[in-house]
Backbone atoms as SQL, in Angstrom:
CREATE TABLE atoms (id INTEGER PRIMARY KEY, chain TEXT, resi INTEGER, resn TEXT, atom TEXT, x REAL, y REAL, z REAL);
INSERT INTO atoms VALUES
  (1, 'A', 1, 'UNK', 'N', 96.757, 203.473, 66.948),
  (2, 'A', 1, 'UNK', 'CA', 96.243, 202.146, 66.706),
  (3, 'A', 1, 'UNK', 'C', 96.915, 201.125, 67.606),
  (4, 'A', 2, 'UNK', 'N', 98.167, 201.352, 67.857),
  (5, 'A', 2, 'UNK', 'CA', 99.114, 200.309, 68.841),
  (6, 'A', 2, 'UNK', 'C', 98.132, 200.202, 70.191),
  (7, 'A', 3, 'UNK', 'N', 98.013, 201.573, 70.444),
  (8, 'A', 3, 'UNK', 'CA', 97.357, 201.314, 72.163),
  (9, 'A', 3, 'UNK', 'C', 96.224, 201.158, 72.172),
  (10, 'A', 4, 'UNK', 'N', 95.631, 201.294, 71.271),
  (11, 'A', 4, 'UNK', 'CA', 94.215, 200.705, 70.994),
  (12, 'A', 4, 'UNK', 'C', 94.149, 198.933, 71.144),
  (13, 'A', 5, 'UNK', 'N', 95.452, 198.726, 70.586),
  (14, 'A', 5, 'UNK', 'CA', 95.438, 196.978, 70.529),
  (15, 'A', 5, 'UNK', 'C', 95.918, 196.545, 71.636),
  (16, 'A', 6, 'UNK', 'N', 96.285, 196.621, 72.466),
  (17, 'A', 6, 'UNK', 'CA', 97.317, 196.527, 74.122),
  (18, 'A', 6, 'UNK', 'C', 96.301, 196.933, 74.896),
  (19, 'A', 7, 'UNK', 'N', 95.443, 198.081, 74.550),
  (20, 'A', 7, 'UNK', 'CA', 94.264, 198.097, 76.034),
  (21, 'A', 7, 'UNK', 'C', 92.997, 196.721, 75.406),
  (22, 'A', 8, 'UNK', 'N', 92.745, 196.261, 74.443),
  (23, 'A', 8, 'UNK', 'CA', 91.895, 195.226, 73.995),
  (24, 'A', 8, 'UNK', 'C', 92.333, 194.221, 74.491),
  (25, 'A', 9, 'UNK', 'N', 93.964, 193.744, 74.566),
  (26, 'A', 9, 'UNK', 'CA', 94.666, 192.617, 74.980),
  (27, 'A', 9, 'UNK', 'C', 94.542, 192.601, 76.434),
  (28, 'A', 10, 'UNK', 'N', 94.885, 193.591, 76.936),
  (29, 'A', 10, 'UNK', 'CA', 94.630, 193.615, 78.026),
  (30, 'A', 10, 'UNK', 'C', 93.408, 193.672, 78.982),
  (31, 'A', 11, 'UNK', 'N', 92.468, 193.935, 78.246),
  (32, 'A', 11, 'UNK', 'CA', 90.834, 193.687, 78.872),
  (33, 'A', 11, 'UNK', 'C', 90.675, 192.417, 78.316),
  (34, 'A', 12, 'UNK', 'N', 91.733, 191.971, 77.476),
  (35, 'A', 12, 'UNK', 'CA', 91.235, 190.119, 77.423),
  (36, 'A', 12, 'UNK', 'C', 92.015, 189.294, 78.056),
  (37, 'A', 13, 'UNK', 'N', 93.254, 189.835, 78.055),
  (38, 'A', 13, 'UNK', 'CA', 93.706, 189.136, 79.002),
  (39, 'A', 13, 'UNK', 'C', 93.104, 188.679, 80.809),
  (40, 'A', 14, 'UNK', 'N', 92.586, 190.039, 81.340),
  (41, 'A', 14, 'UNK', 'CA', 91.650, 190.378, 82.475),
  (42, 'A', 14, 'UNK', 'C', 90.811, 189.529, 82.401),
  (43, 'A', 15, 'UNK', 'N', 90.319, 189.418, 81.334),
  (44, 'A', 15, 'UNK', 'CA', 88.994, 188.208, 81.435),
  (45, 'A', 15, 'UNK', 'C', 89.046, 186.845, 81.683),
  (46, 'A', 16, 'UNK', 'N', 90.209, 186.608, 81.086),
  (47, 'A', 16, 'UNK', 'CA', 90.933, 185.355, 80.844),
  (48, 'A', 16, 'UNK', 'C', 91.374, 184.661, 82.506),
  (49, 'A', 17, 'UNK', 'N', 91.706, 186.278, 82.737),
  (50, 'A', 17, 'UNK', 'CA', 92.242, 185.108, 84.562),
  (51, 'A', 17, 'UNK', 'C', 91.044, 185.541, 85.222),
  (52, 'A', 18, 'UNK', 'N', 90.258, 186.638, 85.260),
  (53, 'A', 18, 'UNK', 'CA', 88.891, 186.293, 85.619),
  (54, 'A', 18, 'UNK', 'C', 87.900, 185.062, 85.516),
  (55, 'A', 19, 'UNK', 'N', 87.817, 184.473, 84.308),
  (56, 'A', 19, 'UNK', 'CA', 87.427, 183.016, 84.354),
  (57, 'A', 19, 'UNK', 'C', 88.073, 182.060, 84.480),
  (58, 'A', 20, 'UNK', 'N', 89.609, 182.169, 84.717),
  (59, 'A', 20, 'UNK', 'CA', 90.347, 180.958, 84.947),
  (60, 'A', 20, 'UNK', 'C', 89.893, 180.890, 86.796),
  (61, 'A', 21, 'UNK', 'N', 90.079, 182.329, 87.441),
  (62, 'A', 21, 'UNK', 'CA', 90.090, 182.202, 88.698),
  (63, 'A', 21, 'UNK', 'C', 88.614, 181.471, 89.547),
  (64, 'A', 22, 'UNK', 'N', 87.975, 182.233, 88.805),
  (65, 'A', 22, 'UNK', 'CA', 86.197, 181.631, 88.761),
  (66, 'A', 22, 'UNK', 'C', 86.335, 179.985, 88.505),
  (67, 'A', 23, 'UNK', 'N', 86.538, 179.581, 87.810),
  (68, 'A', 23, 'UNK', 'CA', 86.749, 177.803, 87.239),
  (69, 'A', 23, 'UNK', 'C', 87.392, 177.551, 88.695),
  (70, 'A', 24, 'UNK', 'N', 88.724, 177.992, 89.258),
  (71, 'A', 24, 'UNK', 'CA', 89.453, 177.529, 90.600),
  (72, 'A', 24, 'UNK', 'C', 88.245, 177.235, 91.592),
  (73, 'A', 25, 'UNK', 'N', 87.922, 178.295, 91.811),
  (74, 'A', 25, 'UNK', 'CA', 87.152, 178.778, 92.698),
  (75, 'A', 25, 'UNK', 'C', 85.810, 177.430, 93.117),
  (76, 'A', 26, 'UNK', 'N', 85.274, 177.194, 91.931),
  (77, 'A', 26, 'UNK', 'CA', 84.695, 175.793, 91.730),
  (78, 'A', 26, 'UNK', 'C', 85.040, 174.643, 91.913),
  (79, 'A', 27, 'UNK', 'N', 86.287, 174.507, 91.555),
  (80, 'A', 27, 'UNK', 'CA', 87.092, 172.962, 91.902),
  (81, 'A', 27, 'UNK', 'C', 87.634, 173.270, 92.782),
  (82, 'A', 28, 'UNK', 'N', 87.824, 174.085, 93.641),
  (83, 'A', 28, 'UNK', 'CA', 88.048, 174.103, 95.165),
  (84, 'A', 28, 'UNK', 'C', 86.783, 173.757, 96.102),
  (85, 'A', 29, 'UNK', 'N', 85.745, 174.390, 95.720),
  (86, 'A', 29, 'UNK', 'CA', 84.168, 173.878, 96.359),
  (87, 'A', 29, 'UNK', 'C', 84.297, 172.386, 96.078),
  (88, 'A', 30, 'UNK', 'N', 84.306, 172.135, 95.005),
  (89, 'A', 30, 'UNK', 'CA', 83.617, 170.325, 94.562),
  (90, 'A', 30, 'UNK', 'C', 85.176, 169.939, 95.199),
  (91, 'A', 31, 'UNK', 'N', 86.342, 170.080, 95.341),
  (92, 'A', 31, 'UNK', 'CA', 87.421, 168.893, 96.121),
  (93, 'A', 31, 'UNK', 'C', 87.093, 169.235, 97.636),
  (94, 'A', 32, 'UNK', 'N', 86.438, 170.372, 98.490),
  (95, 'A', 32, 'UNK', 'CA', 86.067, 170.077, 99.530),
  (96, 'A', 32, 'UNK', 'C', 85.060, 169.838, 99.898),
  (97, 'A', 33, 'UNK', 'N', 84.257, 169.314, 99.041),
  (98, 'A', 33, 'UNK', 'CA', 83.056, 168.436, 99.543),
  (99, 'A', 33, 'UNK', 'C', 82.886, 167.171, 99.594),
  (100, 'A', 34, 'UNK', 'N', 84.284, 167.098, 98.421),
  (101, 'A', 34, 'UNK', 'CA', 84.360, 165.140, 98.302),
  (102, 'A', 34, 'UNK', 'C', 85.537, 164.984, 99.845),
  (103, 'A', 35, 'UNK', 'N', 86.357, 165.961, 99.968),
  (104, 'A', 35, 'UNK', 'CA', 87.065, 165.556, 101.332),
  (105, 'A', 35, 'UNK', 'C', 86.353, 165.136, 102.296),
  (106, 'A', 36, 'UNK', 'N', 85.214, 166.612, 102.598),
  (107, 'A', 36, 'UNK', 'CA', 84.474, 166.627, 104.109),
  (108, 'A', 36, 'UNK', 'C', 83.820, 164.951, 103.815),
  (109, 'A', 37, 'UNK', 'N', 82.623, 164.493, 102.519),
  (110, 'A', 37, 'UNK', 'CA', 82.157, 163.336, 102.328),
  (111, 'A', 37, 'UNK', 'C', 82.759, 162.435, 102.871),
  (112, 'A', 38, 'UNK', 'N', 84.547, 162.565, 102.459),
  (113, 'A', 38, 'UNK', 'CA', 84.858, 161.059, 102.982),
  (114, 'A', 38, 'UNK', 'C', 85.279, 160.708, 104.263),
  (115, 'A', 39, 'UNK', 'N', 85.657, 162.311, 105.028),
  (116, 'A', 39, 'UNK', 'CA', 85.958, 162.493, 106.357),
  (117, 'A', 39, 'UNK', 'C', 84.943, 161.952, 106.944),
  (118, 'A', 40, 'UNK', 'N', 83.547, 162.252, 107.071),
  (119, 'A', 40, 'UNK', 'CA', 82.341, 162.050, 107.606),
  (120, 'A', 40, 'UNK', 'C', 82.585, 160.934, 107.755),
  (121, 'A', 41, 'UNK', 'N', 82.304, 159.761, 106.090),
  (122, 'A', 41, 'UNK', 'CA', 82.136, 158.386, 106.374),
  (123, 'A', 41, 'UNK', 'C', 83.669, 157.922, 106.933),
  (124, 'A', 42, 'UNK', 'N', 84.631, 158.218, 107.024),
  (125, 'A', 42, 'UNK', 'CA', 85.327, 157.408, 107.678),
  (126, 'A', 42, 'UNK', 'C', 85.438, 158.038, 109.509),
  (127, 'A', 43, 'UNK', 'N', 84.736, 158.952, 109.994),
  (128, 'A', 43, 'UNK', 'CA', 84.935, 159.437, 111.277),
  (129, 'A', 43, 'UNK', 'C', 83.184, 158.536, 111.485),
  (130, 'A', 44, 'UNK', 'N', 82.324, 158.142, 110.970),
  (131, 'A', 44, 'UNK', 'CA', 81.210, 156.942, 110.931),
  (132, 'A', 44, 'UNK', 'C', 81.599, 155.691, 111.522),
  (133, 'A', 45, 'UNK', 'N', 82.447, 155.212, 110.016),
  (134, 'A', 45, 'UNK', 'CA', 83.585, 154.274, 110.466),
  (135, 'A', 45, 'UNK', 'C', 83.960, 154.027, 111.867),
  (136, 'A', 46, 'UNK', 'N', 84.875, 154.782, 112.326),
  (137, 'A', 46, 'UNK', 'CA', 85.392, 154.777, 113.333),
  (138, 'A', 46, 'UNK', 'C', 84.574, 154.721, 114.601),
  (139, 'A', 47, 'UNK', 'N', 83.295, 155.374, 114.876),
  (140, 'A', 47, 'UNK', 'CA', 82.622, 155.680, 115.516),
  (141, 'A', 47, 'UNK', 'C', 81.897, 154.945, 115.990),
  (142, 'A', 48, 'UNK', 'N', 81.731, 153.804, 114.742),
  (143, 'A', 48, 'UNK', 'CA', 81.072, 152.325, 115.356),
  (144, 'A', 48, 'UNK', 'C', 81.879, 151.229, 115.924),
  (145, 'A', 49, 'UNK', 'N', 83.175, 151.610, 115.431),
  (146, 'A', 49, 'UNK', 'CA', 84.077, 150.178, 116.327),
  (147, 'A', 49, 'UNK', 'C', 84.466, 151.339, 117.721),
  (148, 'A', 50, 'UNK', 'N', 84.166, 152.422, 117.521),
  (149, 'A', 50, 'UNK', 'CA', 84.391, 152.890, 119.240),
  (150, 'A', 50, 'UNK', 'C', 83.584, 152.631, 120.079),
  (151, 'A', 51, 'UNK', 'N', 82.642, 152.898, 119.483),
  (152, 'A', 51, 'UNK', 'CA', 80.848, 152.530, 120.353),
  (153, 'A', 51, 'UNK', 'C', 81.001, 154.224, 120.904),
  (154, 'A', 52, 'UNK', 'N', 81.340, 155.368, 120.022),
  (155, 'A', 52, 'UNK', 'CA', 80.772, 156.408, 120.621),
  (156, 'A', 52, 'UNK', 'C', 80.977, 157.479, 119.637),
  (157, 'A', 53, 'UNK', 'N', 80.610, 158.400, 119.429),
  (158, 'A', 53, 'UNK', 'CA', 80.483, 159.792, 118.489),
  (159, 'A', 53, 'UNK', 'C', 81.861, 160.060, 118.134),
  (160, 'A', 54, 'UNK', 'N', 82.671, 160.765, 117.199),
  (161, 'A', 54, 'UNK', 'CA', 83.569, 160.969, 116.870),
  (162, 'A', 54, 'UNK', 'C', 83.282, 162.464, 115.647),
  (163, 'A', 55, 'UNK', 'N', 84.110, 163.250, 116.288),
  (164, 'A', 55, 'UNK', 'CA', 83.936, 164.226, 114.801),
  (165, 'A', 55, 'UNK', 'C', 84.918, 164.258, 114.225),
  (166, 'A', 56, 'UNK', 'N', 84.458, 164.480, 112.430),
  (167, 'A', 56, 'UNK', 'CA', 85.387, 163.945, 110.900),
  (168, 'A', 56, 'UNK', 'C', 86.445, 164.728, 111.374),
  (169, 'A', 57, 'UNK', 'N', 86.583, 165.424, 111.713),
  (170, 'A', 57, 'UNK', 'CA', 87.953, 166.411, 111.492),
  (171, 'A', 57, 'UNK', 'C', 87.976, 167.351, 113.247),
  (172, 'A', 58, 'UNK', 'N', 89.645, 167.373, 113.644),
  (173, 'A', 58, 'UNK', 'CA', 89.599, 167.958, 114.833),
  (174, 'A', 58, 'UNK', 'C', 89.558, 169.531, 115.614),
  (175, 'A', 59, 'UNK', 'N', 88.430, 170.684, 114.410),
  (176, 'A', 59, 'UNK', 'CA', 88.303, 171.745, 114.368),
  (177, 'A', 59, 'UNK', 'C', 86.431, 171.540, 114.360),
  (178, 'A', 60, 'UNK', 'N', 86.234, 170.213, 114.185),
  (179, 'A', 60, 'UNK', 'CA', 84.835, 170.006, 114.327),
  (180, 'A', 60, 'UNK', 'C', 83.747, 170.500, 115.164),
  (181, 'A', 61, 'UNK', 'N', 82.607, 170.955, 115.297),
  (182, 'A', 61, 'UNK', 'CA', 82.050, 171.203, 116.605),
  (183, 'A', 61, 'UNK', 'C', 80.831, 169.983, 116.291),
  (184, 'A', 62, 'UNK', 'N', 80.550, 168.910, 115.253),
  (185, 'A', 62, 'UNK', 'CA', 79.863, 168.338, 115.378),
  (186, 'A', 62, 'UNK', 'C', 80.495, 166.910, 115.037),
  (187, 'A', 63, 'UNK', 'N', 79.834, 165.646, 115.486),
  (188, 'A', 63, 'UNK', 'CA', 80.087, 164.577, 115.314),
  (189, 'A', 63, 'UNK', 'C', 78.839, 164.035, 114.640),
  (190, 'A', 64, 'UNK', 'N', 79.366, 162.616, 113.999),
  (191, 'A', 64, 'UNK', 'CA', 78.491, 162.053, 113.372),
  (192, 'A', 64, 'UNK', 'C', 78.019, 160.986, 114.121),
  (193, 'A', 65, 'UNK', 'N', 76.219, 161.220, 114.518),
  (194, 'A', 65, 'UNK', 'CA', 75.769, 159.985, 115.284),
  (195, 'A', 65, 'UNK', 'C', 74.676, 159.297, 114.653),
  (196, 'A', 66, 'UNK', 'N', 74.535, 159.647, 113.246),
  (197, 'A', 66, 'UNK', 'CA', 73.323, 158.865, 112.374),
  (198, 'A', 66, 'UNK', 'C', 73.993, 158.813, 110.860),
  (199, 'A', 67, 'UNK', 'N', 73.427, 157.815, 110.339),
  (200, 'A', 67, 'UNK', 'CA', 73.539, 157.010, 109.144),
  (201, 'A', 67, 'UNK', 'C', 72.824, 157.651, 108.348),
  (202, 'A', 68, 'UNK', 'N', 71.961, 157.885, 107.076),
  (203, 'A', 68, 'UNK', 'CA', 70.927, 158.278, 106.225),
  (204, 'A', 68, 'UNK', 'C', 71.312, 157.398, 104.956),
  (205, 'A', 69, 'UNK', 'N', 70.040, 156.528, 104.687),
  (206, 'A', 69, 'UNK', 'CA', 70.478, 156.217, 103.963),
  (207, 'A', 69, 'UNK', 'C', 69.014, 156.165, 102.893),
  (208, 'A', 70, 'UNK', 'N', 69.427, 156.286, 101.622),
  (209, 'A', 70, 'UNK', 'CA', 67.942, 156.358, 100.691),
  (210, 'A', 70, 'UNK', 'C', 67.977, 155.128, 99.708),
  (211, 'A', 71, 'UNK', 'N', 67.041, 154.811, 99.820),
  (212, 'A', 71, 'UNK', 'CA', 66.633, 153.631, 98.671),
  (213, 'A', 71, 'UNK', 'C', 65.896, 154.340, 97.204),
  (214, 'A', 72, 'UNK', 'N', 66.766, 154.078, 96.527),
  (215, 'A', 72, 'UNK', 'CA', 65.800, 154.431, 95.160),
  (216, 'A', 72, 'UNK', 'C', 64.547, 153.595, 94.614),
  (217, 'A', 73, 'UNK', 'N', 63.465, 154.091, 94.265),
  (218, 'A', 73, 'UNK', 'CA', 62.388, 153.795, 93.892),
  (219, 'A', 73, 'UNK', 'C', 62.305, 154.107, 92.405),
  (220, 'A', 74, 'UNK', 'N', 61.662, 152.450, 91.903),
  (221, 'A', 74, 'UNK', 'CA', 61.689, 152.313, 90.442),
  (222, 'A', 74, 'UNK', 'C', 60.822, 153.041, 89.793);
């Protein structure tokens, strides 16, 4: 009965950092998308008091040379 209860703990425990690691895994996606976001607009930023293209970050192969912007409709 002991090792019956220690292999249960232990396939829950497994699970446990299985979905803790999964949850990481997510808030690592969503904090580098709000980074790249703000890299973009501030390499934008910059790009207009240079008067020329600039890319967000210096591993970049693209720069930002357009704006997008959407208007919501009532």
């Amino acid at each position: 009965m002991r090792v019956r209860q220690w292999v249960l703990r232990g396939i829950a425990a497994a699970w446990f950092i299985a979905g803790v690691c999964a949850l990481m895994g997510v808030g690592v996606m969503q904090a580098k998308a709000q980074v790249a976001q703000w890299l973009v607009a501030r390499s934008w930023e910059a790009g207009v008091q240079a008067g020329e293209p600039l890319s967000p970050w210096p591993w970049s192969d693209a720069k930002v040379v357009a704006r997008l912007d959407m208007v919501e409709l009532s």
